[in-house]
C-alpha positions as CSV (number, residue, x, y, z in Angstrom):
1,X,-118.7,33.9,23.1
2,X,-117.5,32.8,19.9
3,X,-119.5,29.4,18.3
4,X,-117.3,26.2,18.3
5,X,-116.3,25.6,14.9
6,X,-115.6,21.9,15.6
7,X,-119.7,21.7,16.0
8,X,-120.0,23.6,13.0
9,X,-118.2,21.2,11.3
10,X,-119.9,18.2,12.6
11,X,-123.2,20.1,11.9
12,X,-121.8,20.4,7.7
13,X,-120.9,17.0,7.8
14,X,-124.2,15.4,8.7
15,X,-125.6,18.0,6.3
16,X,-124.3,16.9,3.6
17,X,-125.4,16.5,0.5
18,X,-127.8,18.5,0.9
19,X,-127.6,20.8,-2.3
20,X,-129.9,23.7,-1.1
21,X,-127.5,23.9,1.9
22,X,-126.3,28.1,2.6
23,X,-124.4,29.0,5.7
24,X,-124.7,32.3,7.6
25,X,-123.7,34.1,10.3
26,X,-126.6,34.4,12.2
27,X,-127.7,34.9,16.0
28,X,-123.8,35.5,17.1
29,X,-123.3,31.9,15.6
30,X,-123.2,30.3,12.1
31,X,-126.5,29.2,11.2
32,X,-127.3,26.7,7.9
33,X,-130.1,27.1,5.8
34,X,-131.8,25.0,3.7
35,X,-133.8,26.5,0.8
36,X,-133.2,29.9,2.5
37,X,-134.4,28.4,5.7
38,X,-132.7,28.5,9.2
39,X,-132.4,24.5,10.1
40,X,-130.0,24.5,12.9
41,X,-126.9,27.1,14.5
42,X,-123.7,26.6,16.1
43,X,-124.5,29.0,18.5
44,X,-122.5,31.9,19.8
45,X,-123.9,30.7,23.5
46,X,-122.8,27.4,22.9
47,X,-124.3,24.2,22.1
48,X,-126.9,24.3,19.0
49,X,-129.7,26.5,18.0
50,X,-132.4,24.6,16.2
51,X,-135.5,25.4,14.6
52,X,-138.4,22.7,14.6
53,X,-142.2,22.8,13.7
54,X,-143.7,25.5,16.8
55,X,-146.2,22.8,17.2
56,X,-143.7,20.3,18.1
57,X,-141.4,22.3,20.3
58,X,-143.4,21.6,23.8
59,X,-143.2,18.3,23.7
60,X,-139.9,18.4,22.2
61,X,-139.0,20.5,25.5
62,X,-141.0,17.9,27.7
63,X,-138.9,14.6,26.3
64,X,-135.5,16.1,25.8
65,X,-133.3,18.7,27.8
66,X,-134.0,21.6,25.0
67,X,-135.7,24.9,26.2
68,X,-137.1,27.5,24.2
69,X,-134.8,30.0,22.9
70,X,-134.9,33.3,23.9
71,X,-134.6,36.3,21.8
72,X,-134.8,40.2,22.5
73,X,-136.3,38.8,25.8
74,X,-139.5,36.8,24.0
75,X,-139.5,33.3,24.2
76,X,-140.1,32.0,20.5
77,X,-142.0,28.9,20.0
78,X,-140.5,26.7,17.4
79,X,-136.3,27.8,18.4
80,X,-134.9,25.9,21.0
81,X,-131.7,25.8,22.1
82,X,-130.0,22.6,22.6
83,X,-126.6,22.3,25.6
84,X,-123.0,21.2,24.1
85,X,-123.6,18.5,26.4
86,X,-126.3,17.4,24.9
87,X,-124.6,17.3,21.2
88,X,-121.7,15.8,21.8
89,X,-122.0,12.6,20.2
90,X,-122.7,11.9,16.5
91,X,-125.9,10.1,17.3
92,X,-127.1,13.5,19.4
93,X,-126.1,16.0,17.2
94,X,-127.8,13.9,14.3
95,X,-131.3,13.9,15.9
96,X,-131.4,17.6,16.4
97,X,-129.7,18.0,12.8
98,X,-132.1,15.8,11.5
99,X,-135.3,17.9,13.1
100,X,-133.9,21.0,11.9
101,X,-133.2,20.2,8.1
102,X,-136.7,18.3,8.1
103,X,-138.9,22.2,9.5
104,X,-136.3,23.9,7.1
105,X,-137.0,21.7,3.7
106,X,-140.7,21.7,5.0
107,X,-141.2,25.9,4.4
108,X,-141.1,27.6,0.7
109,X,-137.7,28.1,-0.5
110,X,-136.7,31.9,0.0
């Protein structure tokens, strides 16, 4: 599956101006990076790929309808994957955006 550039373009726009901001295609999706940091992915499996503080991401998983992302068949702690559904509106996509490009601008550039 190809990622959804609408969603990738929603993503940019509530990214910006952020002036460390790359973009890469990353994870069969385009990914944005912040300081050389993944923040958050249109993913190739649809809906969002985001990257949050590992210490964050059970409860994160408890309160929302995220799940860990999966990758080469290990769960990684800290990636979760977020539904289109669940992104649809500006005020979703914002949150996850938001929790993304906060982890991202927390970690040494690269």
């Amino acid at each position: 599956m190809v990622y959804d550039t609408d969603l990738a373009d929603r993503i940019r726009a509530c990214l910006e101006p952020e002036d460390r901001l790359t973009e890469k295609a990353m994870f069969g999706g385009l990914a944005f990076l912040i300081g050389g940091n993944m923040a958050i992915a249109a993913s190739g499996q649809g809906g969002v790929l985001v990257r949050v503080d590992p210490n964050e991401s059970d409860e994160l998983m408890q309160t929302t309808s995220a799940t860990v992302a999966v990758m080469r068949g290990r769960p990684m702690a800290g990636w979760l994957r977020v539904a289109s559904e669940d992104v649809q509106t500006k005020h979703q996509l914002k949150k996850w955006v938001r929790l993304g490009a906060g982890y991202a601008r927390s970690l040494p550039a690269k």
